[in-house]
N, C-alpha and C positions, 0 to 999 in steps of 0.2 A: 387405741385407735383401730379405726377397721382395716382392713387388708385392701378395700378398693381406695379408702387413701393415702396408704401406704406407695400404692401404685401410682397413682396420681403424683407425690412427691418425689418418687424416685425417676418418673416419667419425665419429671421438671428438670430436677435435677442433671440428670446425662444427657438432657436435652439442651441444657445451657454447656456443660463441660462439652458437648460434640461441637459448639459452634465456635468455641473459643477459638482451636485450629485452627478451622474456617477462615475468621475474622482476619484471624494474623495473618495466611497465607494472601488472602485480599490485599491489606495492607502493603505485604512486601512486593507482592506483585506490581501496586499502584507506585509503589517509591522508587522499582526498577525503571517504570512506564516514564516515568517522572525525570529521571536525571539521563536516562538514555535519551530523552525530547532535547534538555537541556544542552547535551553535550553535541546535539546535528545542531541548533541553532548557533550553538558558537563554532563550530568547525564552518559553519555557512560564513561566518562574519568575519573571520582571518582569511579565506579564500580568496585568491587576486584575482583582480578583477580583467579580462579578456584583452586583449592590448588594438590600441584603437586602429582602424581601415581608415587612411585616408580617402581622399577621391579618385587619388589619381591610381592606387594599389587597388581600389573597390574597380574602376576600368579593367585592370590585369585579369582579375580574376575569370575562372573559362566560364563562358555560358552552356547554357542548356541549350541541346537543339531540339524541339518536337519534331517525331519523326510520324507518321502513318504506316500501318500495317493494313494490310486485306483483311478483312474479316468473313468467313463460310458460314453461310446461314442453313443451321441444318435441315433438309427437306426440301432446301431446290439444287440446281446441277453447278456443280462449282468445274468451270471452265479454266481454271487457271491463269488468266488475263484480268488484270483489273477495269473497272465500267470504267 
């Protein structure tokens, strides 16, 4: 045979052998991806569930108050009195 395909077959060759690794590491990484998915949707599905507010406990609860703050616009005279 000649030596350019010689090359050609050995070029095949460790071409295919380099991607083996490859493959496998894919794979395990895909089956880690796989059962660590598995295992949040069951830890989601024994989780209890929030304990219910009535009406009269949702009342209790504190409100929010909106408050207003001054706001200085930079580039005219801030007087310290609000308009």
């Amino acid at each position: 045979m000649n030596h350019d395909v010689w090359y050609i077959v050995l070029g095949i060759v460790f071409g295919v052998a380099a991607s083996i690794p490859t493959s496998l590491l894919i794979v395990a990484a895909a089956k880690g991806s796989r059962q660590s998915e598995a295992s949040y949707w069951q830890q989601q599905q024994t989780r209890p569930n929030p304990p219910a507010v009535t009406d009269a406990e949702w009342q209790e609860l504190p409100s929010f108050v909106v408050t207003t703050t001054a706001v200085h616009v930079i580039g005219t005279e801030y007087t310290g009195q609000d308009d």
